[in-house]
C-alpha positions, 0 to 999 in steps of 0.5 A: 432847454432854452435859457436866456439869462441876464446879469450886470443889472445893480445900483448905480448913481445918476450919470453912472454907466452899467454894462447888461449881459444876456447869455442865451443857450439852447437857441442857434443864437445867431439866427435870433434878433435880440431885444432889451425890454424894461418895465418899471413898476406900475408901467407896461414893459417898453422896448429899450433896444433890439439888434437883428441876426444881421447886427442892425440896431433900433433903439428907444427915442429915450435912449438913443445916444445913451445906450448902446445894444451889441452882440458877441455869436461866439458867445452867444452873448447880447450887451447893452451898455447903458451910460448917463443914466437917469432915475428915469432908467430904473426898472427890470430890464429882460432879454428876449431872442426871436428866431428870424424864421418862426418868429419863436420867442423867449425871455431872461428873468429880468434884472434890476436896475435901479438909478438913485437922483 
């Protein structure tokens, strides 16, 4: 069973910093890109941050400079490190694994972020 579940998400004032954690499971972690998406409410969900199987990272034009995405294979485990935080940052934010060669995809249950002004 294939279980990507998040955490770290919470409420943090303007400025501040939250540390994401995805734990995957059930996949061969490290033969998957990882990706952070986000969705704020009333708006589509949007590609915050992905890193390949190879480490190669890409990042939203909104985000670069402010987060950094990064994976532990031992620990099955991709972060995303969000610092500078703006009211703007607040959302769900999901974890999906895409297998390199099927291009199979899964997804977290989300986790909440929310940024107060």
């Amino acid at each position: 069973q294939v279980q990507l579940v998040e955490s770290g998400g919470g409420l943090v004032q303007a400025g501040g910093s939250l540390r994401l954690s995805c734990a995957a499971s059930g996949i061969t972690f490290s033969l998957n890109d990882m990706t952070w998406y986000r969705q704020a409410p009333g708006k589509q969900r949007e590609l915050v941050a992905a890193i390949t199987r190879g480490g190669s990272t890409n990042y939203a034009d909104s985000v670069k400079g402010r987060f950094t995405i990064s994976r532990d294979n031992a620990k099955n485990t991709v972060y995303l490190q969000m610092n500078s935080l703006k009211p703007e940052d607040t959302a769900v934010y999901f974890c999906n694994s895409r297998y390199y060669y099927t291009a199979r995809e899964y997804w977290g249950q989300g986790t909440q972020v929310t940024v107060s002004s």
